[in-house]
Backbone as JSON Lines, residues from 0, in Angstrom:
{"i":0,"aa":"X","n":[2.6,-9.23,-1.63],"ca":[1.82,-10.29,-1.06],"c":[1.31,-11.15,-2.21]}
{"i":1,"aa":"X","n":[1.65,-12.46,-2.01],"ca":[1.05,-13.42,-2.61],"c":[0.16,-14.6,-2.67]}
{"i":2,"aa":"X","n":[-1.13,-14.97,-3.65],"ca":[-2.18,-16.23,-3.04],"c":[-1.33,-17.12,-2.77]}
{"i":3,"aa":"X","n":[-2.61,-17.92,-2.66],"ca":[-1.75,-19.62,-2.42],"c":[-1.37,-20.1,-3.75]}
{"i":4,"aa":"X","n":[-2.27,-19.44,-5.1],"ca":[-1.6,-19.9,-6.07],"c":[0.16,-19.38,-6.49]}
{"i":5,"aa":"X","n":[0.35,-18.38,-5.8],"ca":[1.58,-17.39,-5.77],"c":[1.32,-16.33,-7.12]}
{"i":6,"aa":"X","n":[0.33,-16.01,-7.35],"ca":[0.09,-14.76,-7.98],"c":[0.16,-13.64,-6.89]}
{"i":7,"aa":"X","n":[0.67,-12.27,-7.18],"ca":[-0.19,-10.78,-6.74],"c":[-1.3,-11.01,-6.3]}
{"i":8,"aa":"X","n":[-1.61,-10.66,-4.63],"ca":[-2.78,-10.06,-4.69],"c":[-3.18,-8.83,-5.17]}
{"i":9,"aa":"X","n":[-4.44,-8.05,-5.8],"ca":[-4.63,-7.47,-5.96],"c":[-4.81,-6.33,-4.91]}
{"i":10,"aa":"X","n":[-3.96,-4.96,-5.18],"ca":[-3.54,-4.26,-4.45],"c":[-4.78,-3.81,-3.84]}
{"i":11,"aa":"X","n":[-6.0,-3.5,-4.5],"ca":[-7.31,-3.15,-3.52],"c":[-7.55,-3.94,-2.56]}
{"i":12,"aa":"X","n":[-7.34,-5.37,-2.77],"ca":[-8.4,-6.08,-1.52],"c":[-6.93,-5.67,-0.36]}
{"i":13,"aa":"X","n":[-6.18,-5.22,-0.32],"ca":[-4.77,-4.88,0.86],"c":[-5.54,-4.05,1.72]}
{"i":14,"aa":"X","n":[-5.44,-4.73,3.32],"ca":[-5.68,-3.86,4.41],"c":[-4.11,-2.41,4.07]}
{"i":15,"aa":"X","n":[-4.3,-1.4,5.18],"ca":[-3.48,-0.56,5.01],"c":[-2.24,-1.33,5.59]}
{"i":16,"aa":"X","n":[-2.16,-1.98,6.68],"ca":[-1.16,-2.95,6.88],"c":[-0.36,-4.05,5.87]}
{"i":17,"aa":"X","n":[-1.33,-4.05,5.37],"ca":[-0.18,-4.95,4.71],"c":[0.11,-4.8,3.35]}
{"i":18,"aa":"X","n":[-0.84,-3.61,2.88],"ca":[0.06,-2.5,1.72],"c":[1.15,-1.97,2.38]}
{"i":19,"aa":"X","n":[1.27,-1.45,3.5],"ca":[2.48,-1.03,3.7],"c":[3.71,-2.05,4.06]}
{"i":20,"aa":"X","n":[3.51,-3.42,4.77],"ca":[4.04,-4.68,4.78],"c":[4.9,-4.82,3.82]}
{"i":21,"aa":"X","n":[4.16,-4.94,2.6],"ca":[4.35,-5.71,1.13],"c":[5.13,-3.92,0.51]}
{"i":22,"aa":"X","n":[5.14,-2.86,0.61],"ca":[5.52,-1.26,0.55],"c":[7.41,-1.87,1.0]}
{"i":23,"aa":"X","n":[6.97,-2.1,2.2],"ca":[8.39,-2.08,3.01],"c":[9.27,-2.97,2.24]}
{"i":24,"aa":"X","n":[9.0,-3.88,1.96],"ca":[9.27,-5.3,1.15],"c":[10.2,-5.05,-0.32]}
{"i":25,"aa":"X","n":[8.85,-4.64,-1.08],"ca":[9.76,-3.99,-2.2],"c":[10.6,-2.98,-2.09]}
{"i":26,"aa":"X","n":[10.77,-2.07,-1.4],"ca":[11.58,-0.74,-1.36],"c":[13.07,-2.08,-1.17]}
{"i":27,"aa":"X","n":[12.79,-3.11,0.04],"ca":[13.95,-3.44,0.47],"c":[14.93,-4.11,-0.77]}
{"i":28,"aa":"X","n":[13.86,-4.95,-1.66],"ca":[14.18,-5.54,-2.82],"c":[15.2,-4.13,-3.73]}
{"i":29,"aa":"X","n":[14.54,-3.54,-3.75],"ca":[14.92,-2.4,-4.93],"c":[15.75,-1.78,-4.2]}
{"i":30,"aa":"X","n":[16.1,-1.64,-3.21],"ca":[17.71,-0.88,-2.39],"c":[18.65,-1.92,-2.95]}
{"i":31,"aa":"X","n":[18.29,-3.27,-3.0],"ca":[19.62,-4.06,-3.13],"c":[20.09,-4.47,-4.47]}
{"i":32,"aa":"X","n":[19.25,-4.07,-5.18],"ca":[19.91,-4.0,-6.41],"c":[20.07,-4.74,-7.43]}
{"i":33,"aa":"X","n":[19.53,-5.79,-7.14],"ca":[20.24,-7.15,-7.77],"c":[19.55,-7.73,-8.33]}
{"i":34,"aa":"X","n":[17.85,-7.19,-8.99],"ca":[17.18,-7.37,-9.57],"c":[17.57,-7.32,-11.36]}
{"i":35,"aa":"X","n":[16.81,-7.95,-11.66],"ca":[17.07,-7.23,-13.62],"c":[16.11,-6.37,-13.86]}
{"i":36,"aa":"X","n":[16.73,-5.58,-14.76],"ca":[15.64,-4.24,-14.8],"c":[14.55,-4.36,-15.22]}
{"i":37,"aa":"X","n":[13.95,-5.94,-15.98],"ca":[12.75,-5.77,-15.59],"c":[11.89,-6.09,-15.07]}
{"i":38,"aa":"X","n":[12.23,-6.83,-13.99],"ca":[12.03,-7.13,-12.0],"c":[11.92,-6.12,-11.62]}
{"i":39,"aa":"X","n":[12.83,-5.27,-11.9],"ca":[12.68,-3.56,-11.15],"c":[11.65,-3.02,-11.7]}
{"i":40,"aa":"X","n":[11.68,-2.85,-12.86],"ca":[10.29,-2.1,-13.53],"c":[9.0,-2.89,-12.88]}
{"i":41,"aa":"X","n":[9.24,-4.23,-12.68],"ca":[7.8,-4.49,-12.11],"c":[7.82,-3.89,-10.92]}
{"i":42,"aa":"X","n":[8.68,-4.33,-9.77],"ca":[8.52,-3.94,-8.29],"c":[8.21,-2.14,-7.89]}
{"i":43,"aa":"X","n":[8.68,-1.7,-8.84],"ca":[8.45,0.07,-8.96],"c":[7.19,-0.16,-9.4]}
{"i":44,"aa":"X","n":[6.34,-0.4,-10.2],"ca":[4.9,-0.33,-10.58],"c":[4.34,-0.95,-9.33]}
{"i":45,"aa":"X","n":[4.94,-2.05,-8.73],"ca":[4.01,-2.51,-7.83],"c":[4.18,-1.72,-6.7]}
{"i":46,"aa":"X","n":[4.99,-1.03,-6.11],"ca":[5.46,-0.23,-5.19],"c":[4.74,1.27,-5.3]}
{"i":47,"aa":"X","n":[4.48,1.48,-6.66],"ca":[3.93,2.68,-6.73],"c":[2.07,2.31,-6.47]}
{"i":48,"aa":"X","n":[1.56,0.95,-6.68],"ca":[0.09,0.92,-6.41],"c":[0.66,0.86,-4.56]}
{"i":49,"aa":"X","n":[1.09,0.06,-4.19],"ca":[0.99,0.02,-2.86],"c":[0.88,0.92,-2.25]}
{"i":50,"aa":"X","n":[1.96,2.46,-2.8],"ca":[1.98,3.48,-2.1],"c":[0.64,4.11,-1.87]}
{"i":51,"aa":"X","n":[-0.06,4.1,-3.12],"ca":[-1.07,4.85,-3.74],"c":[-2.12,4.17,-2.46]}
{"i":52,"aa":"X","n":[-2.16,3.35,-2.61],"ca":[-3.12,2.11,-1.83],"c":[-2.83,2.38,-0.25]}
{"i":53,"aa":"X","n":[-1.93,2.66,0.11],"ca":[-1.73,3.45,1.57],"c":[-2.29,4.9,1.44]}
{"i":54,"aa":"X","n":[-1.99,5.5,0.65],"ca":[-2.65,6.76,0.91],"c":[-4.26,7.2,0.34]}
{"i":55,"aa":"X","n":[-4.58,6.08,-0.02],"ca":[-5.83,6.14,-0.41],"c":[-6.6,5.84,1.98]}
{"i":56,"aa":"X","n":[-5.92,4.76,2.11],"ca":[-6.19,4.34,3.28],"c":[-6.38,5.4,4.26]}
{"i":57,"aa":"X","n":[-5.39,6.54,4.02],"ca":[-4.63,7.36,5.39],"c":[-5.57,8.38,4.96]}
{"i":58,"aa":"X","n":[-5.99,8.52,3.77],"ca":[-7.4,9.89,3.29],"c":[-8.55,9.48,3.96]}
{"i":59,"aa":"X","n":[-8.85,7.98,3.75],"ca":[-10.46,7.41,4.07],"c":[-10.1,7.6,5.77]}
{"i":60,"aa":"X","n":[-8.88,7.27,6.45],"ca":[-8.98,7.55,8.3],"c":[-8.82,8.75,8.33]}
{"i":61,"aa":"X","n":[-8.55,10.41,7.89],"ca":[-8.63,11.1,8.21],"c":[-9.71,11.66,7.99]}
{"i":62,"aa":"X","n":[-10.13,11.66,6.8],"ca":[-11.79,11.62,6.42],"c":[-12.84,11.33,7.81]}
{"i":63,"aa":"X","n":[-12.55,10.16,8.15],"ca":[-13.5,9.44,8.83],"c":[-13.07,10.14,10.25]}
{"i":64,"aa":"X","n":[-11.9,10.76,11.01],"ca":[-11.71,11.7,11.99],"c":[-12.08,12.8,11.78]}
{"i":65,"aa":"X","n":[-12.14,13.4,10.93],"ca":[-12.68,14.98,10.86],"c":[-14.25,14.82,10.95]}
{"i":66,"aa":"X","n":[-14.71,13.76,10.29],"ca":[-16.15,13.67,10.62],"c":[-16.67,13.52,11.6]}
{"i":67,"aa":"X","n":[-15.93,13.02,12.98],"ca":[-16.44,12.19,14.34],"c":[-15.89,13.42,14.75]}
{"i":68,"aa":"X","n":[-14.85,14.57,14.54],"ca":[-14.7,15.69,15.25],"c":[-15.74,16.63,14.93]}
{"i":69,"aa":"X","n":[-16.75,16.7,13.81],"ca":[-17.63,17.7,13.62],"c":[-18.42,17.26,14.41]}
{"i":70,"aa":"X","n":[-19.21,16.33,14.3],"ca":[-20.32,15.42,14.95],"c":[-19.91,15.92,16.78]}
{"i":71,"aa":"X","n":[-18.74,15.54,16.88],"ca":[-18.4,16.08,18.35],"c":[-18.64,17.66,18.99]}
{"i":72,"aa":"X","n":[-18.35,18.06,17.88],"ca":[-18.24,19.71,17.78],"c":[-19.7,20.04,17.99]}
{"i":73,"aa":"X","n":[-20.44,19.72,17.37],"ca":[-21.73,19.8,17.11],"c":[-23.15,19.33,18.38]}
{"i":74,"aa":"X","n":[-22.21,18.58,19.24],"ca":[-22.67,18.14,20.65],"c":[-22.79,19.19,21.47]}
């Protein structure tokens, strides 16, 4: 994902949607091959925050379910 200036956004401000959006994106880039390797070396670094950046996401919603199941439990 890119501003309007066409820089990177920075992978924190990424909802989980559209880390994974911009996830799907590069993988597709880097299946096809046709990058120079060091296009690839970037899109793999950037692919590896995105990932990271989804699973940071999928910890904070399960986090936040186990808590509304204690709280429930606890009713």
């Amino acid at each position: 994902m890119t501003s309007s200036a066409g820089t990177p956004v920075p992978v924190d401000s990424l909802s989980y949607e559209q880390a994974r959006d911009e996830l799907i994106r590069v993988v597709t880039v880097l299946e096809q091959g046709a990058s120079t390797l060091e296009e690839s070396l970037s899109l793999w670094e950037r692919g590896e925050a995105l990932a990271t950046r989804c699973e940071e996401w999928l910890i904070g919603a399960k986090a936040r379910l186990d808590a509304a199941r204690g709280a429930a439990a606890a009713e």
